[in-house]
MDAnalysis code that builds the backbone (N, CA, C; Angstrom):
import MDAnalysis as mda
import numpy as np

u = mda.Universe.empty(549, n_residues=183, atom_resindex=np.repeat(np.arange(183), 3), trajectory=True)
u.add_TopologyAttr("name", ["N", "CA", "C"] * 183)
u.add_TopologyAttr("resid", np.arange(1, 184))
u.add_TopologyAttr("resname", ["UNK", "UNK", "UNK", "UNK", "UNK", "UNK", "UNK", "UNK", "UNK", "UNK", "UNK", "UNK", "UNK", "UNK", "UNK", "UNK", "UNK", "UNK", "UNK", "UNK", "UNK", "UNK", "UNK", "UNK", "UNK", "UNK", "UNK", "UNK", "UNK", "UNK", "UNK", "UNK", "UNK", "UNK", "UNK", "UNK", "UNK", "UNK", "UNK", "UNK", "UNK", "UNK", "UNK", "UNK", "UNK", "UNK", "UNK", "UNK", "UNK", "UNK", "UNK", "UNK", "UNK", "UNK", "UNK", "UNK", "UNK", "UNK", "UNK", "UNK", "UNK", "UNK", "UNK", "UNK", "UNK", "UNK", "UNK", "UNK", "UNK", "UNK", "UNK", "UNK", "UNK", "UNK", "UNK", "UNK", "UNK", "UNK", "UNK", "UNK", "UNK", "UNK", "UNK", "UNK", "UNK", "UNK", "UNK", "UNK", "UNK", "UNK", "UNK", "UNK", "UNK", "UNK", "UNK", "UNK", "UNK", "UNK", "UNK", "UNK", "UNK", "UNK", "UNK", "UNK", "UNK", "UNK", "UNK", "UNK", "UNK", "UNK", "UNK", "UNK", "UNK", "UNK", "UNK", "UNK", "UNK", "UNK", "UNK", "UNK", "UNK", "UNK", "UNK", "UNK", "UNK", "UNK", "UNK", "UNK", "UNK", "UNK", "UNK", "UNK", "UNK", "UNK", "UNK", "UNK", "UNK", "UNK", "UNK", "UNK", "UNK", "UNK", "UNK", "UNK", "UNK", "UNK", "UNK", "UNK", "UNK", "UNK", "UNK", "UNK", "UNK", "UNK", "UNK", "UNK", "UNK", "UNK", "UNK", "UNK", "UNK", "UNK", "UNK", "UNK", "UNK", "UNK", "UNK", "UNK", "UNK", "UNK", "UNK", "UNK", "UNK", "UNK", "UNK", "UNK", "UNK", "UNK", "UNK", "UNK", "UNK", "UNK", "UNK"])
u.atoms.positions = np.array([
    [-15.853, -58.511, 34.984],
    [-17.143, -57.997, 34.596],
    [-17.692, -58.872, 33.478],
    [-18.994, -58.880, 33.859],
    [-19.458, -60.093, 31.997],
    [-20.363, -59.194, 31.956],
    [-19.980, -59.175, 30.386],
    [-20.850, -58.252, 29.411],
    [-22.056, -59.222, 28.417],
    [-22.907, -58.789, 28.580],
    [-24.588, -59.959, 27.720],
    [-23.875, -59.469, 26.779],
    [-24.426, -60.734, 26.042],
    [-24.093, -60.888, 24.062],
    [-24.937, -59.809, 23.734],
    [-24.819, -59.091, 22.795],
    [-25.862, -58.008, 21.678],
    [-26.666, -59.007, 21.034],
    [-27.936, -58.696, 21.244],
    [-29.193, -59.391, 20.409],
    [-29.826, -58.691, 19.667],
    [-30.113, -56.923, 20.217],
    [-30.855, -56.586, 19.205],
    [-30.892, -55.576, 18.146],
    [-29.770, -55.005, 17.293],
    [-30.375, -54.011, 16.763],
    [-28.498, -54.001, 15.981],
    [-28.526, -54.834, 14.792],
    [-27.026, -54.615, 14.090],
    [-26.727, -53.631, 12.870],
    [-25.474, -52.784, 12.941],
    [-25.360, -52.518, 12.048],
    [-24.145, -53.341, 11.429],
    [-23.139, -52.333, 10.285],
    [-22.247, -53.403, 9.849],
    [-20.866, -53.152, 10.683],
    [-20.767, -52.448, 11.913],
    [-19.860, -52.375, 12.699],
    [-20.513, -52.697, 14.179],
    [-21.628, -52.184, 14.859],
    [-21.642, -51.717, 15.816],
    [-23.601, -52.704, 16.180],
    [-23.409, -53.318, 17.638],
    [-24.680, -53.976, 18.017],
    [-25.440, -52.865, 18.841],
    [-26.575, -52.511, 19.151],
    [-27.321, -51.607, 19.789],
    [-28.048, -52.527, 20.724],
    [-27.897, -52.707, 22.188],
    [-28.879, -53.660, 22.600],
    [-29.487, -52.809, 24.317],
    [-30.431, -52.922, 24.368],
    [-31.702, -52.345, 25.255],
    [-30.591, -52.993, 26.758],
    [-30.596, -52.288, 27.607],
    [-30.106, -52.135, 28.845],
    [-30.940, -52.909, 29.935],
    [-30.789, -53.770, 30.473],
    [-31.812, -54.215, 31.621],
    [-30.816, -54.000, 32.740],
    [-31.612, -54.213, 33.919],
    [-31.201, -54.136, 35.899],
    [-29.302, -54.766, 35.317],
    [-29.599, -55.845, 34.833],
    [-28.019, -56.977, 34.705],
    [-26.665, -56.397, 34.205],
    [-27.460, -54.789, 33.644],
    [-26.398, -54.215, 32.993],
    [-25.557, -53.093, 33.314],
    [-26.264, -52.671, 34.625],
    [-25.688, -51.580, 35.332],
    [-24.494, -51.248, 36.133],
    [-23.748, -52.643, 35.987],
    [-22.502, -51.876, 36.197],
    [-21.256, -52.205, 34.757],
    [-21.830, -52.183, 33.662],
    [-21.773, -51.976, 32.571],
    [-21.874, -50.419, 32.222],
    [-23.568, -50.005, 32.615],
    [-23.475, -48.543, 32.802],
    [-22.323, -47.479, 33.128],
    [-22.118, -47.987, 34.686],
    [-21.861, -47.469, 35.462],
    [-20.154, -47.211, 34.929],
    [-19.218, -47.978, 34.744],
    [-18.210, -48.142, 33.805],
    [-17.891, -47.469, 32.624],
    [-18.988, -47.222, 31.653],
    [-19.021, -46.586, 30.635],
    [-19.217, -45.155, 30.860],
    [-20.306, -45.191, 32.058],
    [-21.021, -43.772, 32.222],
    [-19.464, -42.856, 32.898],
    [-18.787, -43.459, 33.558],
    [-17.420, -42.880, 34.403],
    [-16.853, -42.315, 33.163],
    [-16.124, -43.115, 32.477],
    [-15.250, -43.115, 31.709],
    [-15.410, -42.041, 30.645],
    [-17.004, -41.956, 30.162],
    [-17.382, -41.275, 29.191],
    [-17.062, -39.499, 29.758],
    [-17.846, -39.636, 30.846],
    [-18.122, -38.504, 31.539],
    [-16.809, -37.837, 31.808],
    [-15.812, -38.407, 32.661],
    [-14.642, -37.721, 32.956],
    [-13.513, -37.325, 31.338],
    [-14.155, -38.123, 30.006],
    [-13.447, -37.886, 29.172],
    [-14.255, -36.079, 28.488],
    [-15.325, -36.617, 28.553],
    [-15.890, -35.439, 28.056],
    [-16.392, -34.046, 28.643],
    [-16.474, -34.360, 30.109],
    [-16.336, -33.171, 30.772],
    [-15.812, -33.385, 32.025],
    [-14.590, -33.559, 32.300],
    [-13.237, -33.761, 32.692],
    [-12.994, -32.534, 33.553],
    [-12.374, -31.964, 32.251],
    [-11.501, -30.618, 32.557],
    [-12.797, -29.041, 32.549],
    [-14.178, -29.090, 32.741],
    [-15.140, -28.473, 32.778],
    [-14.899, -27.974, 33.936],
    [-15.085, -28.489, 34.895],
    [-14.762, -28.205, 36.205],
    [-13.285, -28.681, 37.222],
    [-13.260, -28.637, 38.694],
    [-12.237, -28.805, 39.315],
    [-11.665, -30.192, 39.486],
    [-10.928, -31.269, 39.139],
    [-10.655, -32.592, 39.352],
    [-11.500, -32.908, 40.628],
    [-11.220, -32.322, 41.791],
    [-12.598, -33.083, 43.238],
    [-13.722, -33.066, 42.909],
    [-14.616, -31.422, 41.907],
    [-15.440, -31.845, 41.876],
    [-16.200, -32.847, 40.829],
    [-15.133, -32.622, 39.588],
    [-15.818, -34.267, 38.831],
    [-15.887, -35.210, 39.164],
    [-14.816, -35.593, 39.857],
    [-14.279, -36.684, 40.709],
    [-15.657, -36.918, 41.663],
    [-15.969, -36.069, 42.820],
    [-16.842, -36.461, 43.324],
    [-18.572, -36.624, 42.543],
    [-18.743, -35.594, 41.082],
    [-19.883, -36.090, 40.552],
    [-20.011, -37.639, 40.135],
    [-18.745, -37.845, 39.720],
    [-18.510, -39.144, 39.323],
    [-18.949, -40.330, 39.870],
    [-18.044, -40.170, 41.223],
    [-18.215, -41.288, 42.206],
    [-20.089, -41.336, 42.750],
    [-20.826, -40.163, 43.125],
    [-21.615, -40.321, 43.096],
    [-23.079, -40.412, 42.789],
    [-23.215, -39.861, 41.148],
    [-24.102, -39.830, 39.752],
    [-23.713, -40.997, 38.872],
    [-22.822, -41.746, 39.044],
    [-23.138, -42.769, 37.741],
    [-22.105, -44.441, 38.702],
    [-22.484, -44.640, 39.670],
    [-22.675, -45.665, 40.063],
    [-23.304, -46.789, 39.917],
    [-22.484, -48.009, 40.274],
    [-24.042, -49.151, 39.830],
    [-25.384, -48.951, 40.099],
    [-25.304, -48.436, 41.517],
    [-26.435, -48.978, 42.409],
    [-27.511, -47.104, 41.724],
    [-26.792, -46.416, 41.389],
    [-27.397, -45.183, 40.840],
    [-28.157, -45.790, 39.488],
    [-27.404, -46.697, 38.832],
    [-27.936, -47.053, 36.801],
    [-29.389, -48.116, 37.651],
    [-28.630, -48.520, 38.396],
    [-30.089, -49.944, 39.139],
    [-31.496, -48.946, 39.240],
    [-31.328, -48.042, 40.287],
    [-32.047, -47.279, 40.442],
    [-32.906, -46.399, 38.912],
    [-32.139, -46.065, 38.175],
    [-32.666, -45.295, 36.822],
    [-33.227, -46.920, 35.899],
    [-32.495, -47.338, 35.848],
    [-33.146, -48.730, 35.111],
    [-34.520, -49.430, 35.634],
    [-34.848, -49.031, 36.934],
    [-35.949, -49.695, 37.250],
    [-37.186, -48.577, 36.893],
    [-36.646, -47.214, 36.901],
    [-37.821, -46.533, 36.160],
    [-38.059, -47.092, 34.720],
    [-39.475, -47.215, 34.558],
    [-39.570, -47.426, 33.526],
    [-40.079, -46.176, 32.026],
    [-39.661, -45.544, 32.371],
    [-39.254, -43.744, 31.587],
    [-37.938, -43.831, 31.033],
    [-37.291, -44.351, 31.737],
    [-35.711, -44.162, 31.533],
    [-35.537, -45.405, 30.449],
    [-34.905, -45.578, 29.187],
    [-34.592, -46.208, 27.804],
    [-32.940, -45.937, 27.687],
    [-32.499, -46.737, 28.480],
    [-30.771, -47.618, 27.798],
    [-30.735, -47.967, 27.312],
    [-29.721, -47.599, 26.076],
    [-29.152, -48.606, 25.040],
    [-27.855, -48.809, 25.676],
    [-27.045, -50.057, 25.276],
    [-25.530, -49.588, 25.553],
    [-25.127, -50.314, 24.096],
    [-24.263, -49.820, 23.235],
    [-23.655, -49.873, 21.957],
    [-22.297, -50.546, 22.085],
    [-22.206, -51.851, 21.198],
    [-21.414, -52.795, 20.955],
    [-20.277, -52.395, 20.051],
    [-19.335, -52.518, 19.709],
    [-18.393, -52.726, 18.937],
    [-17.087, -54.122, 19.377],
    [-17.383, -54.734, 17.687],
    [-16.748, -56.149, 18.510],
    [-17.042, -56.970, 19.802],
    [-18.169, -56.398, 20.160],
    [-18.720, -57.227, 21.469],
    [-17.921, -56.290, 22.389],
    [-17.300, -55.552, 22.468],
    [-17.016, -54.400, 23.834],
    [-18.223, -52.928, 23.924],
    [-18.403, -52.986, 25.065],
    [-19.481, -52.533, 25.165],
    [-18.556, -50.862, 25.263],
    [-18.995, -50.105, 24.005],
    [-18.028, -48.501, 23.341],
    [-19.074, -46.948, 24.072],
    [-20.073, -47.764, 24.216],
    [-20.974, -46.326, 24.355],
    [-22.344, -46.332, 24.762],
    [-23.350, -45.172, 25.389],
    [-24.562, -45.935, 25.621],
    [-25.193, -44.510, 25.689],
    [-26.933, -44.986, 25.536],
    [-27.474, -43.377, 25.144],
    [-28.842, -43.652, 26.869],
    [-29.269, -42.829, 26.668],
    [-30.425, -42.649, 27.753],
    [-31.445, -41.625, 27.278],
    [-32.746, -41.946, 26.721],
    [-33.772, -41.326, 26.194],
    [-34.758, -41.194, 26.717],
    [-36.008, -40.505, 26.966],
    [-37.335, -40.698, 27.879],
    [-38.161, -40.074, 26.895],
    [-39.647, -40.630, 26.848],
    [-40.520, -40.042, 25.890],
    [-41.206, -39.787, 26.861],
    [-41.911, -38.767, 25.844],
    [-42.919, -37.505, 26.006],
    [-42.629, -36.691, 27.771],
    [-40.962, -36.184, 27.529],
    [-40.573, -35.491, 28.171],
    [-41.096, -34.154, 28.698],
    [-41.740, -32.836, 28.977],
    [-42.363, -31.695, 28.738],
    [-40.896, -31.375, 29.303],
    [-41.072, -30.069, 29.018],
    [-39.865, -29.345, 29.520],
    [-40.539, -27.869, 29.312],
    [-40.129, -26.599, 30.429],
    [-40.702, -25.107, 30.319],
    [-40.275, -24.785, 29.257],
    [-38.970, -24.501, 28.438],
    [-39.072, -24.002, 26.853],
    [-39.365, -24.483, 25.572],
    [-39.736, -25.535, 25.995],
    [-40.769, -26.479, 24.954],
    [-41.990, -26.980, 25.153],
    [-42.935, -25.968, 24.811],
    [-44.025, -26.480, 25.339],
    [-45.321, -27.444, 24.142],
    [-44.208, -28.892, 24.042],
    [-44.656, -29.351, 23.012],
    [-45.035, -30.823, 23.735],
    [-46.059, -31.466, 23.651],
    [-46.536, -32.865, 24.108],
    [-45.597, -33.623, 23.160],
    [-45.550, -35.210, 23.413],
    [-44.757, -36.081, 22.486],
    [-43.563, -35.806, 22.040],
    [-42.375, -35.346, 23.037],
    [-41.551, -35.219, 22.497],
    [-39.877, -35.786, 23.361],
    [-39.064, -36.360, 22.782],
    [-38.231, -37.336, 23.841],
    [-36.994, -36.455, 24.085],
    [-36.874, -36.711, 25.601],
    [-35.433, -35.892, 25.853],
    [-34.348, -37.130, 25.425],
    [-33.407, -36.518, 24.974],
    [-32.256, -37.620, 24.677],
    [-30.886, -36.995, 25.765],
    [-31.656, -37.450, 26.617],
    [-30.550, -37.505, 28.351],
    [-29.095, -37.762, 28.207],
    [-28.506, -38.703, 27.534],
    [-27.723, -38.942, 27.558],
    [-27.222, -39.582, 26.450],
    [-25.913, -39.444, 25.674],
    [-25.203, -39.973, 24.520],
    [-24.213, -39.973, 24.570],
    [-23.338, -40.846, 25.073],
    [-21.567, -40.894, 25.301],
    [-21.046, -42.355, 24.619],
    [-19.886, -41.552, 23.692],
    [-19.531, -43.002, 23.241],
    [-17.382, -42.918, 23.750],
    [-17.000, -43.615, 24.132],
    [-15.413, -44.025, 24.597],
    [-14.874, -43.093, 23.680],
    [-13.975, -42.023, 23.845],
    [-13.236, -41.485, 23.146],
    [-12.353, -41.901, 22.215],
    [-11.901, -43.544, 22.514],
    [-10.906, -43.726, 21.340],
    [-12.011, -44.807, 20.047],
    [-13.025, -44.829, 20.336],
    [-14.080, -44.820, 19.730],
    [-14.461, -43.966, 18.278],
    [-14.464, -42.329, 18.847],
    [-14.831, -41.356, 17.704],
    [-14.870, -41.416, 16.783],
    [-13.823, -41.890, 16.494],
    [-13.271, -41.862, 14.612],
    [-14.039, -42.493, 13.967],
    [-14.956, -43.217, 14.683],
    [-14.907, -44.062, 14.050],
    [-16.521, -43.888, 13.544],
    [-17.495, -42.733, 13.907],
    [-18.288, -42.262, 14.110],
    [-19.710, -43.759, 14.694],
    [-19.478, -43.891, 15.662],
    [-20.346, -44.663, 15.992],
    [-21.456, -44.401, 16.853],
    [-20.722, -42.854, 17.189],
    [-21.967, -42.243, 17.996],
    [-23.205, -41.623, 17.484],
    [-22.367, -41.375, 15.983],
    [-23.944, -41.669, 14.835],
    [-24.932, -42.215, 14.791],
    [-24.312, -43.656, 14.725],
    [-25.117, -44.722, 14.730],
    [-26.125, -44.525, 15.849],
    [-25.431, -44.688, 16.709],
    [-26.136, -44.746, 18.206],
    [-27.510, -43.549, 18.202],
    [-27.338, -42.486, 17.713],
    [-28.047, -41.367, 17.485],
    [-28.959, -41.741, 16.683],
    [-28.798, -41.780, 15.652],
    [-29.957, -42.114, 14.447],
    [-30.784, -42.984, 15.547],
    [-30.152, -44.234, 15.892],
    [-30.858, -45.586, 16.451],
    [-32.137, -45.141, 17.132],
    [-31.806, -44.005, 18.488],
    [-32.392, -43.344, 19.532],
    [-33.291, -42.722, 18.383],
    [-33.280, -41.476, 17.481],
    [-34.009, -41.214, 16.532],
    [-34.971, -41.681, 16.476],
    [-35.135, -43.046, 15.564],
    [-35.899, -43.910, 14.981],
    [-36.746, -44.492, 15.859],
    [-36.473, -44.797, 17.229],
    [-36.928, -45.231, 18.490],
    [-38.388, -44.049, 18.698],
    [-37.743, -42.867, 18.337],
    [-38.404, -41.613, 18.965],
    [-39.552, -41.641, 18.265],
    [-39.019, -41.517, 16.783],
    [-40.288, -41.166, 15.588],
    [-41.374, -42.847, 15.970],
    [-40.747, -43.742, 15.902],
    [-41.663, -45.343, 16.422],
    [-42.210, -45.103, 17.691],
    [-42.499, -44.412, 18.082],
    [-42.696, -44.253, 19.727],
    [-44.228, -42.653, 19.091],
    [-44.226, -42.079, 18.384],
    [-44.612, -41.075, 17.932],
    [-44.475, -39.630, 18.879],
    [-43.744, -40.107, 18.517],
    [-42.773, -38.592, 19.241],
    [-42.537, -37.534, 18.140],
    [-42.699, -36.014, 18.204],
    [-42.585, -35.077, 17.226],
    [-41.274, -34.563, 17.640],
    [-40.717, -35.018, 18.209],
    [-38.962, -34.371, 18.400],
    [-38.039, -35.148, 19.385],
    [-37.318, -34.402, 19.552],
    [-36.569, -34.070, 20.348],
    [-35.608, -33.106, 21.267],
    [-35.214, -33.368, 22.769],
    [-34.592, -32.301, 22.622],
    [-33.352, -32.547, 23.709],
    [-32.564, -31.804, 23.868],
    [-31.467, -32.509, 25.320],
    [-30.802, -31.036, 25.591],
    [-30.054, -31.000, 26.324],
    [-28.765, -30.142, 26.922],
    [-27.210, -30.349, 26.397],
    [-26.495, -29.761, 26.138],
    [-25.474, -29.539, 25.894],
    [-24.383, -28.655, 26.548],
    [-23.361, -28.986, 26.985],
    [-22.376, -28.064, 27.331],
    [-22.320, -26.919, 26.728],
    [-21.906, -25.899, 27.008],
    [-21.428, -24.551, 25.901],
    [-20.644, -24.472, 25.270],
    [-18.967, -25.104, 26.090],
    [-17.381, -25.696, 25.526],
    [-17.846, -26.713, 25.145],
    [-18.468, -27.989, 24.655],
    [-18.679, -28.770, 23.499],
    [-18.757, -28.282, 22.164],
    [-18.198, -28.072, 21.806],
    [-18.069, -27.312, 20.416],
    [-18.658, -28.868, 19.438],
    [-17.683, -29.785, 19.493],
    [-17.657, -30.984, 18.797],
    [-19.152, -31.322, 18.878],
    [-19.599, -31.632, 20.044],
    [-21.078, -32.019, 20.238],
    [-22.079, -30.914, 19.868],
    [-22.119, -29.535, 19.908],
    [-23.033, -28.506, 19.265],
    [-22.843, -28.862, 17.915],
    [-21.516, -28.728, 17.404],
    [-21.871, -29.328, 15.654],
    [-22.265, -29.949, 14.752],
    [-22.242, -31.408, 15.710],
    [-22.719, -32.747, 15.615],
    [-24.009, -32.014, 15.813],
    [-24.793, -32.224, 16.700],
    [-26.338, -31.853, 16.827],
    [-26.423, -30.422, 15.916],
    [-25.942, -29.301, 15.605],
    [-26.618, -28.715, 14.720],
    [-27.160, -28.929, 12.841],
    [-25.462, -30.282, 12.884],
    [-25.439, -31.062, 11.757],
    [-26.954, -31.738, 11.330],
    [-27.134, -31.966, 12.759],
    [-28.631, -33.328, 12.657],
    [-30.356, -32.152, 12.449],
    [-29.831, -31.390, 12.778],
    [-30.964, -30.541, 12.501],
    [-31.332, -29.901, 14.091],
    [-30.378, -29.736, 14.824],
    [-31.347, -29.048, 16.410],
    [-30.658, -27.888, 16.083],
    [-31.931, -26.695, 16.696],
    [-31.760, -25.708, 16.806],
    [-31.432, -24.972, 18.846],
    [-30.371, -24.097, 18.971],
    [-30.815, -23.662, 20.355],
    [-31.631, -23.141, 20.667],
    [-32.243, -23.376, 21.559],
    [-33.857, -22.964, 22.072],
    [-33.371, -22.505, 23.436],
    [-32.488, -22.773, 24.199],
    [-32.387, -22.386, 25.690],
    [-31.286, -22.454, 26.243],
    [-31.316, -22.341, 27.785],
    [-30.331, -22.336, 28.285],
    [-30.321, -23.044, 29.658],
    [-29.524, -23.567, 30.407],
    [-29.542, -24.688, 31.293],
    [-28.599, -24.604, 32.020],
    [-28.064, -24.967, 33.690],
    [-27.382, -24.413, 34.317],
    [-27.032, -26.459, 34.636],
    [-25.883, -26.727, 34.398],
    [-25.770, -28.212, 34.857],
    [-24.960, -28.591, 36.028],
    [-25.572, -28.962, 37.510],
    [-24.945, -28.753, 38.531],
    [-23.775, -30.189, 39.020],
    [-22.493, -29.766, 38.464],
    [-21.543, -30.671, 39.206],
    [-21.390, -30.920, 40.172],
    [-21.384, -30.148, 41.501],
    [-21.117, -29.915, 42.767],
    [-21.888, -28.428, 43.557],
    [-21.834, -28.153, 44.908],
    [-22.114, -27.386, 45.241],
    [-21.223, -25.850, 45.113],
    [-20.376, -26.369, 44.547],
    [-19.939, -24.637, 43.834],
    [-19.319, -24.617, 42.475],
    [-20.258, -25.865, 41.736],
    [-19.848, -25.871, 40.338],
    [-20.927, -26.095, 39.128],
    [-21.378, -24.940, 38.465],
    [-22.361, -25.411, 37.525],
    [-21.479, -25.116, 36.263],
    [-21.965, -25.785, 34.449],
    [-21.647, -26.061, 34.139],
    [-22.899, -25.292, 32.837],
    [-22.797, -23.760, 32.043],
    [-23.746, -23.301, 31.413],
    [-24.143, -24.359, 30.420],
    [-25.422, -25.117, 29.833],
    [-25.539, -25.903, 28.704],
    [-26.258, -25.050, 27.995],
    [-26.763, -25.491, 26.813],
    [-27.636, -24.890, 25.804],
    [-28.679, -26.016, 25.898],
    [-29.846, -25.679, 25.862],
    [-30.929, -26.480, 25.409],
    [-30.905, -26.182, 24.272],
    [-30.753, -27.600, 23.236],
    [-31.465, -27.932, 21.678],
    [-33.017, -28.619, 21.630],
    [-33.313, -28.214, 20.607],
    [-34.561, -28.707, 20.024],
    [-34.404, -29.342, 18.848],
    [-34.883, -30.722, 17.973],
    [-35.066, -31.013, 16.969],
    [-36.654, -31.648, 16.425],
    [-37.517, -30.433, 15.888],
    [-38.342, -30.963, 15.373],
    [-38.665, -32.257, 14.236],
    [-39.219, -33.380, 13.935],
    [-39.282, -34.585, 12.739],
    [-40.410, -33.587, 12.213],
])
């Protein structure tokens, strides 16, 4: 696999660089790995297994990358590509009925990663993107058993606003919470 050099966006550990078509099975790699670490054991091994194999494929990130709504980052450490977020502005959504405001779709960083809090980084980054974009929030979904990830986001300032049914398979959903974070 060849991974593009990080060009744009350094901190003093970790590169942040914008996702193009070239990078999707970069995605696709990260998106597996992340996913089965973090909601794994949510549901039945076939059916993650089969969300897996067929929600975060190359030819699936090709497809989302050519929308141009859809905003990849994928996040560097040491030049290994650790984690990657997926954001869309001026999302509407039925329990937010607020114009200008970005869903933050997706935020997974490699589990042996954590410690090291880089999914911070990665967060703020998306943030700052949002408020430069003039966006008055944000908002995403969350698991219910994420405990770690509700804390993290209640830390940052989101409040629960809702509730969300996340479909793994045809006899597996997965209750989330919709958060909100007003700037």
């Amino acid at each position: 696999m060849k991974f593009l050099k990080p060009i744009n966006y350094n901190f003093e550990m970790i590169t942040i660089v914008k996702a193009s078509i070239n990078d999707s099975e970069t995605l696709s790699i990260l998106g597996k790995q992340t996913f089965i670490e973090s909601h794994g054991l949510s549901a039945p091994k076939k059916d993650v297994a089969n969300y897996v194999s067929s929600k975060l494929t190359t030819k699936v990130f090709e497809v989302e990358l050519c929308d141009i709504n859809n905003i990849f980052h994928i996040a560097y450490f040491n030049n290994k590509p650790i984690g990657y977020s997926k954001i869309i502005y001026n999302n509407l959504q039925e329990n937010i009925p607020l114009k200008s405001i970005t869903k933050l779709e997706r935020l997974y960083v490699l589990q042996e990663f954590h410690h090291l809090k880089l999914g911070l980084e990665l967060f703020k980054f998306n943030i700052k993107l949002s408020k430069e974009n003039h966006q008055i929030g944000m908002w995403l979904f969350v698991w219910v058993e994420n405990q770690k990830a509700i804390n993290f986001y209640r830390k940052a300032g989101f409040e629960i606003v809702g509730k969300y049914d996340f479909k793994i398979s045809e006899t597996h959903s997965n209750p989330n919470h919709q958060m909100l974070l007003l700037y």
